[in-house]
N, C-alpha and C positions, 0 to 999 in steps of 0.2 A: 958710710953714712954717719953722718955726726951724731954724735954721743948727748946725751943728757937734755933731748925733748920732751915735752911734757905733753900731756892733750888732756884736758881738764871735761871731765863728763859730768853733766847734770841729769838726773834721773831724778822726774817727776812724780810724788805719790806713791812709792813702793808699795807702801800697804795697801791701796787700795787698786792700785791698776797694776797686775798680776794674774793677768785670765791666761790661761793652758803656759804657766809656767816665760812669760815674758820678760822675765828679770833675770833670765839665761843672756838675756840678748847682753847684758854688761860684764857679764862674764866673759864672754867670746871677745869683748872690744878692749877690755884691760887685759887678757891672755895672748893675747894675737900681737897686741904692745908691746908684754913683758918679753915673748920671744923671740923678739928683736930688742932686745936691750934698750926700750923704750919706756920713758915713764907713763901711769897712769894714776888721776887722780879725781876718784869718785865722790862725787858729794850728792847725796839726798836732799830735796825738798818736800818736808811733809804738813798737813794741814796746819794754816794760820804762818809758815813759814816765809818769807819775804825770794822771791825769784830774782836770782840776779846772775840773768841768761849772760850780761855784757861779760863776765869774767869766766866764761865757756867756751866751749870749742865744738861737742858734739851734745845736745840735749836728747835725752830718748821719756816718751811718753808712750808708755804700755795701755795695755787694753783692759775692761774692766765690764763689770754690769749694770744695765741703764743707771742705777740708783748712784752706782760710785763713779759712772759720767757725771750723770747731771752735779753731783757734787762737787768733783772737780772742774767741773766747766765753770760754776759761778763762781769757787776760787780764783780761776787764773783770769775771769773776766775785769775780775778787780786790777790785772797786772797785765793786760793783753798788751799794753804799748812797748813794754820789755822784751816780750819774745817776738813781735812783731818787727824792733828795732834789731833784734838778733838777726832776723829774718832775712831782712832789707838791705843790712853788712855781709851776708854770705856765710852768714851760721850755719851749721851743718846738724839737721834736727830730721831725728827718725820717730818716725807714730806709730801705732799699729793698734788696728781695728778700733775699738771707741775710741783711742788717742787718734786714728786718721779723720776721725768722724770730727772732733772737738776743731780741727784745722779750718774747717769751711765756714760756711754763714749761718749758715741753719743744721740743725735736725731733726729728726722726730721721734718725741717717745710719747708711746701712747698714743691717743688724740692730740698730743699737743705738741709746736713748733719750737723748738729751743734753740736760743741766740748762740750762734759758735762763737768762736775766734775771730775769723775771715782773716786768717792770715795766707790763705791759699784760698783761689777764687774755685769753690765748689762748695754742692751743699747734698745731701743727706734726707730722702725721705723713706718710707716704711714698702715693702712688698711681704709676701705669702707666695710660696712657702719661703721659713729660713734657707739660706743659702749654706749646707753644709756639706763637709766631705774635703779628703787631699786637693791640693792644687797644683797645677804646674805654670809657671809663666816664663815666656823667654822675656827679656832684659837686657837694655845698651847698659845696664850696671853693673854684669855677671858674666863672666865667659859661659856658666855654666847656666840651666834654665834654673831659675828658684822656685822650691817644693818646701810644702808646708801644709798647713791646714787651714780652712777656714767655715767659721759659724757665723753667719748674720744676717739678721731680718733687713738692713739698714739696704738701700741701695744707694750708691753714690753717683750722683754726676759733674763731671770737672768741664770747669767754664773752655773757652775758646783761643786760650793762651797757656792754658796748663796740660800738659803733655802725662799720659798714662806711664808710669814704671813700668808696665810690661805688657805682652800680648797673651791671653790665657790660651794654654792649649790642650789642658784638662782643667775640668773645677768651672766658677763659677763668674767670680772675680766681682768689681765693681757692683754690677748688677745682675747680672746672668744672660744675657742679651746684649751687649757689645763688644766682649770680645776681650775689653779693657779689665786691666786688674794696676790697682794703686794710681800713685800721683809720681810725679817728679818736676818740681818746680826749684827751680833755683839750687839749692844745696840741702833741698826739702827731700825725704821719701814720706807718704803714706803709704800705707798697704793693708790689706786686710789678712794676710799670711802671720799664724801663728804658729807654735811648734815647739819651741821659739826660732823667730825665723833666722834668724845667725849661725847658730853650728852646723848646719847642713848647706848653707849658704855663704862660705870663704867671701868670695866675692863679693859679695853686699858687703860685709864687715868692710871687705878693705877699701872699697869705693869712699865707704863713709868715711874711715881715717885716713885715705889720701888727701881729700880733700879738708877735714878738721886741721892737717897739718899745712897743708899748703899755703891756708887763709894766714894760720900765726906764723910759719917759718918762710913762705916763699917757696919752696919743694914738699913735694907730695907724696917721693919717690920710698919704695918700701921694698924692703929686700923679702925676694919668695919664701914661704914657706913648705915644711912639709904638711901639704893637703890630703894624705896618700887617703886616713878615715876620716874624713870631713866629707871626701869626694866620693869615698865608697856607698856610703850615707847619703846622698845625694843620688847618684845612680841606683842602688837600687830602688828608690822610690821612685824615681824618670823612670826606671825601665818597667816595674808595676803599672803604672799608669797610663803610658804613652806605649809598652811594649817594643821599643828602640833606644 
């Protein structure tokens, strides 16, 4: 594998979108890098900061509480043409929970409808009870099913061209009643799996930097690691849940 690639990661908001420990997720993606002799190079954007998704590879926007949504949503509403343009060139950008939620057209908090992104055709309204408890979802992204957690009143529904990340087979997922869990559009994931959802899920991470590499080098290809307690972590919470 050639020597001295870089995959330059943007991480939206630290401080404020950080719900059940999400900023593990860039640990797992510069670590899984480095042992492979692989460069990593994180840079933060935080309030009033200017986004400039074009000099990235993999963008990650964490999950957060209505208040530090709505906040960062009229931040980046200021800059949607950016990551939109990201988007559109085959940026490779992961969300999770209010970051999946900030992806679509709408939202709702409270009584009242809030303008997203719409950079992924779906939107975001309110049910009772919250959807909480572990999840399982199987996944064309994973060899393995991905397990994690999820809390949220938010139900999502994806338009008619955007395909679900997985099929739930414990938990709750989107909404609780379809079966769907997340998004996968283009070189998009949402999900509503927290945890954070990376260390127990090998395969998500590498999905994501096969393809963050592929876009800038042309090859995608990543030499195995050992998964031996990523995977053990994984199973036993598959076999808690699903009992197989």
């Amino acid at each position: 594998m050639a020597s001295g690639r870089l995959v330059r990661v943007l991480h939206l908001y630290p401080e404020l979108l950080n719900l059940y420990g999400d900023s593990g997720n860039i640990l797992v993606l510069r670590r899984r890098l480095e042992w492979r002799g692989l460069c990593c190079e994180v840079s933060e954007v935080h309030m009033g900061d200017r986004v400039r998704a074009a000099d990235a590879d993999l963008v990650f926007i964490g999950g957060g509480s209505d208040r530090e949504q709505r906040i960062v949503c009229e931040e980046l509403l200021a800059q949607r043409q950016e990551l939109a343009s990201f988007v559109g060139d085959g940026g490779v950008l992961l969300a999770v929970c209010g970051g999946y939620q900030l992806l679509g057209h709408s939202y709702i908090m409270g009584n009242e409808e809030v303008r997203g992104l719409s950079l992924v055709d779906l939107y975001t309204d309110r049910g009772s009870p919250r959807l909480i408890g572990n999840v399982v979802v199987e996944s064309c992204v994973s060899p393995q099913p991905i397990v994690g957690y999820e809390n949220h009143g938010g139900r999502t529904h994806l338009g008619a061209d955007v395909e679900p990340l997985g099929r739930v087979l414990s938990g709750y997922g989107n909404d609780g009643k379809s079966g769907q869990e997340g998004c996968l559009y283009r070189n998009v994931i949402g999900t509503y799996v927290h945890g954070p959802l990376l260390p127990k899920n090998p395969g998500v991470a590498d999905w994501l930097l096969a393809r963050a590499l592929e876009r800038r080098y042309g090859s995608g290809e990543l030499e195995p690691l050992d998964d031996f307690e990523e995977l053990a972590a994984n199973e036993t919470m598959r076999v808690r849940l699903l009992g197989v």
